[in-house]
Residue frames as a rotation matrix with the C-alpha (Angstrom) as fourth column:
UNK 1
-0.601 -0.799 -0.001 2.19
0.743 -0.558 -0.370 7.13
0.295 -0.223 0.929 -17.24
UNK 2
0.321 0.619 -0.717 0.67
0.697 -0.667 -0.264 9.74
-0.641 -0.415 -0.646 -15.17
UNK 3
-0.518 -0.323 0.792 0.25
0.703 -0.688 0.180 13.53
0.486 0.650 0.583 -17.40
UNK 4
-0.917 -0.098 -0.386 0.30
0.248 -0.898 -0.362 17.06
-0.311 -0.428 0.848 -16.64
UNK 5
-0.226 0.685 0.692 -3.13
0.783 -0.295 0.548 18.72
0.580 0.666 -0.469 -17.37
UNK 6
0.509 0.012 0.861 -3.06
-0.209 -0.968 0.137 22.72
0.835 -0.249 -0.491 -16.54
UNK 7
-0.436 -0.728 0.529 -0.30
-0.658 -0.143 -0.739 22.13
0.614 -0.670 -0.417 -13.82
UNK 8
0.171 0.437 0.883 -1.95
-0.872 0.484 -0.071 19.09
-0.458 -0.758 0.464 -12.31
UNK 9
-0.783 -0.389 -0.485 -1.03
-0.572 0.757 0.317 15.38
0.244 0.526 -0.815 -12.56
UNK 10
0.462 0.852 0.246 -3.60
-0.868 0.491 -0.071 13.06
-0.181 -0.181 0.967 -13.29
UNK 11
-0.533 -0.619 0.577 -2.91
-0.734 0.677 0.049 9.68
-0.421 -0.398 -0.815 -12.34
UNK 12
0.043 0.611 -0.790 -4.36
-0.913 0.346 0.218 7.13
0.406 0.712 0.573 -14.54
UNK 13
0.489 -0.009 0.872 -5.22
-0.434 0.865 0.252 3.60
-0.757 -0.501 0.419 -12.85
UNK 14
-0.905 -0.423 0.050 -2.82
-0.157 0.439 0.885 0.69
-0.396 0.793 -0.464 -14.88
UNK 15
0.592 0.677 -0.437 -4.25
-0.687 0.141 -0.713 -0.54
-0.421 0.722 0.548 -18.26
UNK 16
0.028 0.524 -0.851 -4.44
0.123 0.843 0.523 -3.72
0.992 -0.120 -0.041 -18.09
UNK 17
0.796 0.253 0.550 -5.12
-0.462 -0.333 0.822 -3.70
0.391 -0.909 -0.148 -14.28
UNK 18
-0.580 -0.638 0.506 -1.93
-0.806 0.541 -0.242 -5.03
-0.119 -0.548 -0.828 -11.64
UNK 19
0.791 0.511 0.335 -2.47
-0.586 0.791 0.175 -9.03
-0.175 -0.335 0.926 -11.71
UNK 20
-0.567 -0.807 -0.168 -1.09
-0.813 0.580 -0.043 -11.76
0.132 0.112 -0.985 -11.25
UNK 21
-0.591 0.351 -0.727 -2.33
0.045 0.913 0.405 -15.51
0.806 0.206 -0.555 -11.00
UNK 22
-0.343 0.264 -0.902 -3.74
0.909 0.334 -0.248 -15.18
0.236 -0.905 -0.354 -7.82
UNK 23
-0.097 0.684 -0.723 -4.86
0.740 -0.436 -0.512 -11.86
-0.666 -0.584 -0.464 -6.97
UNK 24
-0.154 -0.066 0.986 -5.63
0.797 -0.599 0.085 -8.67
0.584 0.798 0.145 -8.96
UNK 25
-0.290 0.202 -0.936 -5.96
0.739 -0.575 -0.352 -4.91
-0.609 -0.793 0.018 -7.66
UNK 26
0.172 0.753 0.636 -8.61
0.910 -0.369 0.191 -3.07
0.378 0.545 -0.748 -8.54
UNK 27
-0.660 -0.491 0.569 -8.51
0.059 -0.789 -0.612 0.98
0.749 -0.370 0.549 -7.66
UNK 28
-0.596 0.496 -0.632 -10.41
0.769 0.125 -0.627 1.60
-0.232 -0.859 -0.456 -4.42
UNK 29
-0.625 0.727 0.283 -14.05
-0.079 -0.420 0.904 2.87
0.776 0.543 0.320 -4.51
UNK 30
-0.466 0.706 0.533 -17.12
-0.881 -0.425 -0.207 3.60
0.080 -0.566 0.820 -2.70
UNK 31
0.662 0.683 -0.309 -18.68
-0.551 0.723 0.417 -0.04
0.508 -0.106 0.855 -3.23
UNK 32
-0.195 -0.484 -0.853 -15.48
0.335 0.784 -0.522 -1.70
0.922 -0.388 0.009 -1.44
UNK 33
0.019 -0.040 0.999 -16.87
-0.842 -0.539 -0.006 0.67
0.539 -0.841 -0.043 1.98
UNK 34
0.900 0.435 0.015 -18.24
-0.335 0.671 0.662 -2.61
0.277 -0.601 0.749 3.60
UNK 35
0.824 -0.504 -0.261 -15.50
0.398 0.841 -0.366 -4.47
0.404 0.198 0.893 3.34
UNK 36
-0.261 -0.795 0.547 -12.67
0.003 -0.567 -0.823 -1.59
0.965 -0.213 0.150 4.13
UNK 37
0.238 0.269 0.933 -15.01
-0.822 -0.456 0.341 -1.31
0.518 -0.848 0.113 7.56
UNK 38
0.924 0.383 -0.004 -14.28
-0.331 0.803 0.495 -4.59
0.193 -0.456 0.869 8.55
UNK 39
0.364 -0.905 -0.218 -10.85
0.432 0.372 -0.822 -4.46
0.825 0.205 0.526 7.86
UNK 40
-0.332 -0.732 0.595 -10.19
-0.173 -0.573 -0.801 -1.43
0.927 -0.369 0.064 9.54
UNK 41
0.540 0.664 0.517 -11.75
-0.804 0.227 0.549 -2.83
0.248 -0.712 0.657 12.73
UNK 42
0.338 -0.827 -0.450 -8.88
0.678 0.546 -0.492 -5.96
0.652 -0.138 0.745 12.86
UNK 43
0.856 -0.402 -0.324 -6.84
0.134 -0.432 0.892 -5.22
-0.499 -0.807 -0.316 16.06
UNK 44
0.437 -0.392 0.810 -3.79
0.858 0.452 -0.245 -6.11
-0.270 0.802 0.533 13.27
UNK 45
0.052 -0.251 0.967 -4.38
0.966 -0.233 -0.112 -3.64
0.254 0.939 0.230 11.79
UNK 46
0.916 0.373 0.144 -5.04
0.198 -0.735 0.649 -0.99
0.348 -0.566 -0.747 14.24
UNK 47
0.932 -0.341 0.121 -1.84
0.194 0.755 0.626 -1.75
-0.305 -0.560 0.771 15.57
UNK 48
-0.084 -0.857 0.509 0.38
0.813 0.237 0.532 -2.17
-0.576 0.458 0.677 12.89
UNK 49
-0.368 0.028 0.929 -1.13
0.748 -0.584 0.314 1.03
0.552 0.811 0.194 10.21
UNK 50
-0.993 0.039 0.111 -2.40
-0.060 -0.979 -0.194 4.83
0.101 -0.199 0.975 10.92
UNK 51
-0.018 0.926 -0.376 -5.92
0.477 0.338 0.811 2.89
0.879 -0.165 -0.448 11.15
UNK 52
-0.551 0.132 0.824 -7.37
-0.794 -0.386 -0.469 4.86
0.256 -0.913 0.318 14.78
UNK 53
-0.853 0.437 -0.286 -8.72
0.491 0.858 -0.151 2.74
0.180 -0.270 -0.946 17.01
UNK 54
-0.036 0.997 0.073 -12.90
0.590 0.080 -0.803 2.45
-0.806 0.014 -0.591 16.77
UNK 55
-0.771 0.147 -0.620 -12.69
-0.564 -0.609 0.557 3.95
-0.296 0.779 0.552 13.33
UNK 56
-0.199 0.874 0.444 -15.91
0.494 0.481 -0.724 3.84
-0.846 0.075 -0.528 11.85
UNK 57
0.308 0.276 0.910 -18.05
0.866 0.315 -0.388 4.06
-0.394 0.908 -0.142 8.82
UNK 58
0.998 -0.028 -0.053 -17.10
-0.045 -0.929 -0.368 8.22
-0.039 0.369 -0.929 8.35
UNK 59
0.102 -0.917 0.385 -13.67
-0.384 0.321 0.866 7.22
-0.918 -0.236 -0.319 8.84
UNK 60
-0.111 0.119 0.987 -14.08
0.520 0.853 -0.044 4.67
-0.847 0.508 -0.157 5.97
UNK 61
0.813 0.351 0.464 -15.53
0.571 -0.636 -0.519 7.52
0.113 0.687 -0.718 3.30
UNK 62
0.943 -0.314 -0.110 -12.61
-0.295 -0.942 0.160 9.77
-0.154 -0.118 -0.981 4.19
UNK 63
-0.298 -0.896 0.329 -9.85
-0.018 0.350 0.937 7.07
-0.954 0.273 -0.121 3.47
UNK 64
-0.097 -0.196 0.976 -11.50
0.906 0.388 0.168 6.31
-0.412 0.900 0.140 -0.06
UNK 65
0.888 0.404 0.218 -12.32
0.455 -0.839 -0.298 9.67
0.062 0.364 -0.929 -0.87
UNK 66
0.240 -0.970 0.045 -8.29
-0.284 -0.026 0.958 10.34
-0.928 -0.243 -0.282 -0.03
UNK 67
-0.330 -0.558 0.761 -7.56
0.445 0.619 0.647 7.75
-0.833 0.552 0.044 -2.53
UNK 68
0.529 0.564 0.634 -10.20
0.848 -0.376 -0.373 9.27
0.028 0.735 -0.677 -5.05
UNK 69
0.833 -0.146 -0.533 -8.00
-0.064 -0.983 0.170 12.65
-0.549 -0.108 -0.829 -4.82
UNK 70
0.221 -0.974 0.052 -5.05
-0.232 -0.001 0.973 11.12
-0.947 -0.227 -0.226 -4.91
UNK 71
-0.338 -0.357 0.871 -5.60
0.783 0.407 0.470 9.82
-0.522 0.841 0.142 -8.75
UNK 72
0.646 0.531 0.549 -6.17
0.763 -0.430 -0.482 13.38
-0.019 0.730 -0.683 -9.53
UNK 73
0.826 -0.545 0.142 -3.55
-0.554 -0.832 0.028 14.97
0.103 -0.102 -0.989 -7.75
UNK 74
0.687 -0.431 -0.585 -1.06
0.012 0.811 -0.585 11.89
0.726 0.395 0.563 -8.13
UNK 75
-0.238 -0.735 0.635 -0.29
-0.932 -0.011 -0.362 11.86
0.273 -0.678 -0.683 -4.54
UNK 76
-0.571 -0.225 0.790 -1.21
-0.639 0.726 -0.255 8.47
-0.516 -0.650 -0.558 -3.88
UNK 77
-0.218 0.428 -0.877 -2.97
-0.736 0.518 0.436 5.50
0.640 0.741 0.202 -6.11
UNK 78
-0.327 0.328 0.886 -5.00
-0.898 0.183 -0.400 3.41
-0.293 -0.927 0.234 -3.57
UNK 79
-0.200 0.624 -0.755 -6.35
-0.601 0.531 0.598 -0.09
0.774 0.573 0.268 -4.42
UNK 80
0.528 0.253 0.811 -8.26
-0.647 0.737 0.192 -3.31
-0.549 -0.626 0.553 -2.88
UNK 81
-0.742 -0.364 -0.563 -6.88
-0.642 0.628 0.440 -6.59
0.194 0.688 -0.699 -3.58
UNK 82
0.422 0.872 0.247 -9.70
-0.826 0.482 -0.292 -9.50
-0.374 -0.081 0.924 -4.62
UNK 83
-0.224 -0.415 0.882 -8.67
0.162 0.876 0.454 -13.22
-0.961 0.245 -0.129 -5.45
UNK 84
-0.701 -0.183 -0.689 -8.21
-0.643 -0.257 0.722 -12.93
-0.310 0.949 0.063 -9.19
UNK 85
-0.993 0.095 -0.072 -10.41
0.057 0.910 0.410 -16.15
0.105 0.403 -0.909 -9.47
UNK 86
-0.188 0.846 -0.499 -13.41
0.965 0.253 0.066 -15.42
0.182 -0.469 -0.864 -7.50
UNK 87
-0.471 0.091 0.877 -13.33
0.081 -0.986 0.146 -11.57
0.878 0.140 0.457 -6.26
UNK 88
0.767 0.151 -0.624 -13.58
0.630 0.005 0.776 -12.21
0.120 -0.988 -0.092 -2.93
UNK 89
0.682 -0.437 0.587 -11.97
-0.479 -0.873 -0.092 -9.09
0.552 -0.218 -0.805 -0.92
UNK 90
0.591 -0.449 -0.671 -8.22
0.545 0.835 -0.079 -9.61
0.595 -0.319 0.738 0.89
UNK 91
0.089 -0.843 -0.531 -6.54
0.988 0.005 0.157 -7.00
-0.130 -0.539 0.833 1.22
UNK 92
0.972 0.067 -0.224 -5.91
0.035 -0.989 -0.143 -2.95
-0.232 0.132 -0.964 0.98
UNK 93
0.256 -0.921 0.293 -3.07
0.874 0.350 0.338 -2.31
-0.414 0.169 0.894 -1.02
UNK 94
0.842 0.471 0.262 -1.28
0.533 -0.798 -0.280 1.46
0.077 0.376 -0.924 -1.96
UNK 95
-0.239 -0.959 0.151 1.29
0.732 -0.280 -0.621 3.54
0.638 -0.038 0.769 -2.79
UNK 96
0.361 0.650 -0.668 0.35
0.919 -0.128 0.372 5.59
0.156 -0.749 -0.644 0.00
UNK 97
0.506 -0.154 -0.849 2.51
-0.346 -0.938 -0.036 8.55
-0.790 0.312 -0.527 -0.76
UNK 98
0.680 -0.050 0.731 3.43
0.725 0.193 -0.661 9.67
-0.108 0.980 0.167 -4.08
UNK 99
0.200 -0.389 -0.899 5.99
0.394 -0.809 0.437 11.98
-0.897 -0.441 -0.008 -5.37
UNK 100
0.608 0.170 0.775 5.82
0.753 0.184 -0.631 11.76
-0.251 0.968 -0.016 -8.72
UNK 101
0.850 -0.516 0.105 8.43
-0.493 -0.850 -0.188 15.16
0.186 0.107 -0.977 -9.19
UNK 102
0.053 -0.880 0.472 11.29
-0.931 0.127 0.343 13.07
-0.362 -0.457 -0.812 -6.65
UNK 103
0.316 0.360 -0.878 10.23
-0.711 0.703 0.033 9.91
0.629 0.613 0.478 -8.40
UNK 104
-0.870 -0.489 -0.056 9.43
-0.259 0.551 -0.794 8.31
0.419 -0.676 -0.606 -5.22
UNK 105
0.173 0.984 -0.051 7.15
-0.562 0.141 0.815 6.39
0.809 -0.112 0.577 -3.02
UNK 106
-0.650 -0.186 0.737 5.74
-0.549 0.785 -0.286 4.52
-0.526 -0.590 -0.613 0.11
UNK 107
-0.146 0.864 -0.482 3.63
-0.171 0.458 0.872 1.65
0.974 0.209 0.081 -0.42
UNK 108
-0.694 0.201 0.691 1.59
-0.598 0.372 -0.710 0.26
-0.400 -0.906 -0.138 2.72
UNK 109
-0.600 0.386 -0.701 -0.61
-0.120 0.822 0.556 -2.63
0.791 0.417 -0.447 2.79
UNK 110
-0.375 0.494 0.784 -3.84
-0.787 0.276 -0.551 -4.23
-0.489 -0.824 0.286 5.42
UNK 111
-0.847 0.220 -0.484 -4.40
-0.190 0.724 0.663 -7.75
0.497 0.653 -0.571 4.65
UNK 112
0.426 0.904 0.018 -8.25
-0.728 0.331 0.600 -9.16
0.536 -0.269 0.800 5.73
UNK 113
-0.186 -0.411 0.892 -7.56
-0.890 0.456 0.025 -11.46
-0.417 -0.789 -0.450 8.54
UNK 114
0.773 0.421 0.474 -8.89
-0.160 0.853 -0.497 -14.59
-0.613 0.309 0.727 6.34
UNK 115
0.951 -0.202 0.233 -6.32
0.280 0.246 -0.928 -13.98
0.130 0.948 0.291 3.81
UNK 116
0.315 -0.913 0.259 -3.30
-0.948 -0.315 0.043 -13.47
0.042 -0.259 -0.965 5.77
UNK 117
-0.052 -0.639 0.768 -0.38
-0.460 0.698 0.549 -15.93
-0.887 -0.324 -0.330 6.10
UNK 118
0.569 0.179 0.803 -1.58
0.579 0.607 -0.545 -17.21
-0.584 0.775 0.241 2.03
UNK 119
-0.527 -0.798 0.293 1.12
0.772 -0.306 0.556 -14.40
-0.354 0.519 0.778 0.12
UNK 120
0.389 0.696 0.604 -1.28
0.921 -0.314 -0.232 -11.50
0.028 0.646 -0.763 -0.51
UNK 121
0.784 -0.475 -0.400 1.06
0.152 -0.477 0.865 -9.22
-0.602 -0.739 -0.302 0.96
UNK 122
-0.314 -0.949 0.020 3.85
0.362 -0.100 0.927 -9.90
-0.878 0.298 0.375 -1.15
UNK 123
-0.197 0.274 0.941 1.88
0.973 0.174 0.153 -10.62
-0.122 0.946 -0.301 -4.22
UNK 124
0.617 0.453 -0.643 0.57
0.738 -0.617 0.273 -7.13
-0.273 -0.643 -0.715 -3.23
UNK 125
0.488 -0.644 -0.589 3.91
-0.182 -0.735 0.653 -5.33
-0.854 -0.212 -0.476 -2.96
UNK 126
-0.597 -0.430 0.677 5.25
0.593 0.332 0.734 -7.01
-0.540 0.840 0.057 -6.18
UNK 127
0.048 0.512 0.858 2.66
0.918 -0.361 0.165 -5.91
0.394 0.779 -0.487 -8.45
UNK 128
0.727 0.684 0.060 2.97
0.681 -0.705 -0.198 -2.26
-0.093 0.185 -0.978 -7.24
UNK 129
0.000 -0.975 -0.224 6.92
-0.150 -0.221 0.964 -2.05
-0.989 0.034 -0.146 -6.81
UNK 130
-0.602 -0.367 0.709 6.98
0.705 0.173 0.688 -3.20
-0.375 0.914 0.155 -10.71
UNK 131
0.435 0.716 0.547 4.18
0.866 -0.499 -0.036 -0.75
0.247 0.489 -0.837 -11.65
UNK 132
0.859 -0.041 -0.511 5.88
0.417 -0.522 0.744 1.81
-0.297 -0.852 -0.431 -10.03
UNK 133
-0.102 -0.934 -0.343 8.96
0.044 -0.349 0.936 1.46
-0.994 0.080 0.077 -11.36
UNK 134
-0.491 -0.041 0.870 7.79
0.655 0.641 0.400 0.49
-0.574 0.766 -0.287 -15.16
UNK 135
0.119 0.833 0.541 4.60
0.884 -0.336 0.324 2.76
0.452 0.440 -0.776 -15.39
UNK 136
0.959 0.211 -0.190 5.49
0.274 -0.868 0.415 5.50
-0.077 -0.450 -0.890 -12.98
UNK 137
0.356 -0.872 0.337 9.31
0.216 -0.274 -0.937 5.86
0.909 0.406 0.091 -13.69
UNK 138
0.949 -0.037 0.313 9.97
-0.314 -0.164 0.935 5.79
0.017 -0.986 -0.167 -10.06
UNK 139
0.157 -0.977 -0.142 13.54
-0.551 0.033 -0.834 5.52
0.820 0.210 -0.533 -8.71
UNK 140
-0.946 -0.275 -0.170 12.75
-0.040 0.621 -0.783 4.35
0.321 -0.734 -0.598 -5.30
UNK 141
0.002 0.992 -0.127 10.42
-0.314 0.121 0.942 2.79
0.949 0.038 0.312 -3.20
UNK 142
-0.798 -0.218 0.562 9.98
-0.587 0.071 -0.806 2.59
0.136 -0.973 -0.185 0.86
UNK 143
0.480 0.846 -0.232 7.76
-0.032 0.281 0.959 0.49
0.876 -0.453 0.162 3.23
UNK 144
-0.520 -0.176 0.836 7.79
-0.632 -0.579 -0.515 1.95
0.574 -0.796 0.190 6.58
UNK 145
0.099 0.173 -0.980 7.46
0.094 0.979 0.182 -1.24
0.991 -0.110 0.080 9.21
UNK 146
0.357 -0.223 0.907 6.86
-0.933 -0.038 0.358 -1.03
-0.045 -0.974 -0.221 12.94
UNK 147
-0.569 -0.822 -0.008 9.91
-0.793 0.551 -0.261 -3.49
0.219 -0.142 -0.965 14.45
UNK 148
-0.466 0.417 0.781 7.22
-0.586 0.516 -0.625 -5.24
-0.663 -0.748 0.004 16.12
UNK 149
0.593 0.613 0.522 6.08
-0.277 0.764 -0.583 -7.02
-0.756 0.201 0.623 13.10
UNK 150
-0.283 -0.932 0.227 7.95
-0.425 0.334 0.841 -9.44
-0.860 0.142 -0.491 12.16
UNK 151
0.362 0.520 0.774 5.49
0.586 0.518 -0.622 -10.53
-0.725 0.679 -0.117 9.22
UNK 152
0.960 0.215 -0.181 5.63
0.031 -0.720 -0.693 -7.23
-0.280 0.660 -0.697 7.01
UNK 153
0.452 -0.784 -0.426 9.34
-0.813 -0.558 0.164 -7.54
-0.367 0.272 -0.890 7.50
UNK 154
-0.257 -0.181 0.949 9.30
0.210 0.948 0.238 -10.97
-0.943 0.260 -0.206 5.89
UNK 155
0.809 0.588 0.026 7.32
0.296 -0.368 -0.882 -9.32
-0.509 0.721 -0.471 3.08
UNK 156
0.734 -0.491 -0.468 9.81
-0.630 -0.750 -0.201 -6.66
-0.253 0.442 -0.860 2.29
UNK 157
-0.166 -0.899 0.405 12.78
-0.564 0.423 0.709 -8.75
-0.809 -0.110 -0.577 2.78
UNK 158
-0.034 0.280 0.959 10.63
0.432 0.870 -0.238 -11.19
-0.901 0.406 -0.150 0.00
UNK 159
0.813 0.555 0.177 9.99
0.397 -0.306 -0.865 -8.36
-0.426 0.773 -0.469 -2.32
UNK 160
0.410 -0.676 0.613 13.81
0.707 -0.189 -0.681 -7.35
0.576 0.712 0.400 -2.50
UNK 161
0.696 -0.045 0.716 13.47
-0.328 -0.908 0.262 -4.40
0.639 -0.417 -0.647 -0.15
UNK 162
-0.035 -0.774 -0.632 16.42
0.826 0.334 -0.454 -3.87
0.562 -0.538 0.628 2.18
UNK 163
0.720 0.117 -0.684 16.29
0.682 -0.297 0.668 -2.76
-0.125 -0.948 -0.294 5.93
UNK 164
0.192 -0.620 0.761 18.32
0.120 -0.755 -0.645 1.31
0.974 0.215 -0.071 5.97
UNK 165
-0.828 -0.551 0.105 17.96
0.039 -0.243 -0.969 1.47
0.559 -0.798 0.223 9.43
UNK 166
-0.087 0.747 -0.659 15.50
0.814 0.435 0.385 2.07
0.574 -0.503 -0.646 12.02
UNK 167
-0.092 0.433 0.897 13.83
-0.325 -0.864 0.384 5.18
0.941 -0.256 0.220 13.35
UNK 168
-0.747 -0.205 -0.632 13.85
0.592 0.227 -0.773 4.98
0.302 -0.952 -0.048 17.12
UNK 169
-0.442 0.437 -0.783 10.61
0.569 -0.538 -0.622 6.30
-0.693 -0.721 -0.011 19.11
UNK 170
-0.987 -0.077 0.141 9.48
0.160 -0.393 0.906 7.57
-0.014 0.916 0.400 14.97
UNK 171
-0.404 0.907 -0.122 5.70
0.368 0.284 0.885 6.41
0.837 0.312 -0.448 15.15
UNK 172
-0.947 0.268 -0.179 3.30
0.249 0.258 -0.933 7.61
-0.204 -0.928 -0.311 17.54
UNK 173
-0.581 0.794 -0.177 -0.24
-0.336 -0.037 0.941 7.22
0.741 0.607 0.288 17.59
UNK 174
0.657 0.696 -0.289 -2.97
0.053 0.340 0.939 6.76
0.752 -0.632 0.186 20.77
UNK 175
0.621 -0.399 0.675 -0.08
-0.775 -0.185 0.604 7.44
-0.116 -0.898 -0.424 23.46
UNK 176
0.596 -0.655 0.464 2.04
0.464 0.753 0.466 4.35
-0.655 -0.063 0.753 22.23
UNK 177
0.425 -0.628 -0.652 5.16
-0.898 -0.382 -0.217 5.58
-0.113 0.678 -0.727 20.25
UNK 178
0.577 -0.134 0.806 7.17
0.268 0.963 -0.032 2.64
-0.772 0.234 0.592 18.38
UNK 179
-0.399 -0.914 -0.080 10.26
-0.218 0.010 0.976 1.86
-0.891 0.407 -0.203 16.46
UNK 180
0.754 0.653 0.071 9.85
-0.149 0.275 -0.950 1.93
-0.640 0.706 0.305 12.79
UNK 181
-0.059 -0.481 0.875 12.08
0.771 0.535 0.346 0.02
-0.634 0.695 0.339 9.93
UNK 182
0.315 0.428 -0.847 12.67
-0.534 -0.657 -0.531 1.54
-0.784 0.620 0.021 7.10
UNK 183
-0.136 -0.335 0.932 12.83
0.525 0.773 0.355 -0.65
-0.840 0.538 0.071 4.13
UNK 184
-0.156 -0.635 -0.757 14.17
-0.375 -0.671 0.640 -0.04
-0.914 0.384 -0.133 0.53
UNK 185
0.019 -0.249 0.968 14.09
0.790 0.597 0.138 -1.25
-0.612 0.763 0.209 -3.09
UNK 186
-0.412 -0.082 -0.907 15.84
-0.374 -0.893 0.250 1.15
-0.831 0.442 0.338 -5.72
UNK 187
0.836 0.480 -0.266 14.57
-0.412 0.230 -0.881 0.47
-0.362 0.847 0.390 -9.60
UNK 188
0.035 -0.907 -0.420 18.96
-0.711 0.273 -0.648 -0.54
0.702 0.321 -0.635 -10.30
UNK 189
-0.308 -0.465 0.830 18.58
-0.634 0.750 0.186 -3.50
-0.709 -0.469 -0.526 -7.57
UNK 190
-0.797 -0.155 -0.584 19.01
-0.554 0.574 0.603 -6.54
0.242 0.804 -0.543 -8.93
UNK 191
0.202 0.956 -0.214 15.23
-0.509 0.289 0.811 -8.35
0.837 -0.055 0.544 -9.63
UNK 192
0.256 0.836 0.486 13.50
-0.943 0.327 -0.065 -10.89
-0.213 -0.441 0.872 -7.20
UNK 193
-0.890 -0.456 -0.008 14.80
-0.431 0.835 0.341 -14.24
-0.149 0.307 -0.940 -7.51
């Protein structure tokens, strides 16, 4: 549970860490830089997240250093995901805003181009929709989906989340504007088959 300390919330990574059989997320740090540069360098991802195109290594320091705020000021809780077996990198996973007052959140996700299409995504959004709701007392939870990908909205749709509607012309970013989903999951829907 995140606590108050002189009118600030410190955010405490989980104890035991998010896992599951297959992957684990770890909080995001300064030794995962390599690896985040390579991600954010995927056309994919450029594309599909707030990634700029030709972001580069100062870019990289200024997303984890974000995340490194955010578990002091409990606006966001950032992690990598690593195969639970081996610790080989897959994926950026994160509640990516926090509200911790409205007891809300987004998550967003960037999967490593090796480790897409194998469930790291979902696994991903599972383990941080239950933390969320369990450990953070959230009430709701969004993931904000450009229309154009039809993967992420296989995700949500897998994790429970349900499609409110679509933003028209919502996103815009390099001169391309784009239609963005908005997906749902309250903490009273009924679980995950």
């Amino acid at each position: 549970m995140p606590r108050r300390l002189t009118g600030k919330v410190l955010l405490n990574p989980p104890d035991p860490p998010l896992a599951d059989d297959v992957i684990r997320l770890e909080p995001i740090g300064e030794a995962d830089h390599s690896e985040l540069l390579a991600l954010v360098h995927d056309d994919a991802v450029v594309a599909f997240t707030h990634v700029p195109k030709g972001a580069d290594s100062e870019f990289v320091s200024g997303w984890i250093g974000r995340y490194a705020r955010g578990w002091q000021d409990g606006s966001c809780a950032g992690f990598v995901a690593r195969s639970a077996n081996d610790g080989v990198f897959l994926a950026f996973a994160a509640i990516v805003h926090l509200d911790l007052a409205a007891r809300q959140g987004e998550i967003g996700y960037a999967v490593a181009p090796a480790a897409r299409a194998r469930g790291v995504a979902g696994r991903s959004v599972a383990l941080l929709t239950r933390w969320g709701f369990d450990e953070l007392g959230l009430i709701r939870l969004v993931l904000d989906i450009d229309v154009a990908n039809p993967a992420s909205e296989r995700v949500a749709r897998r994790a429970g989340y349900r499609l409110e509607g679509v933003r028209r012309s919502a996103y815009f970013k390099e001169g391309r504007r784009a239609d963005v989903g908005i997906w749902s999951r309250l903490r009273d829907d009924p679980p995950v088959p």
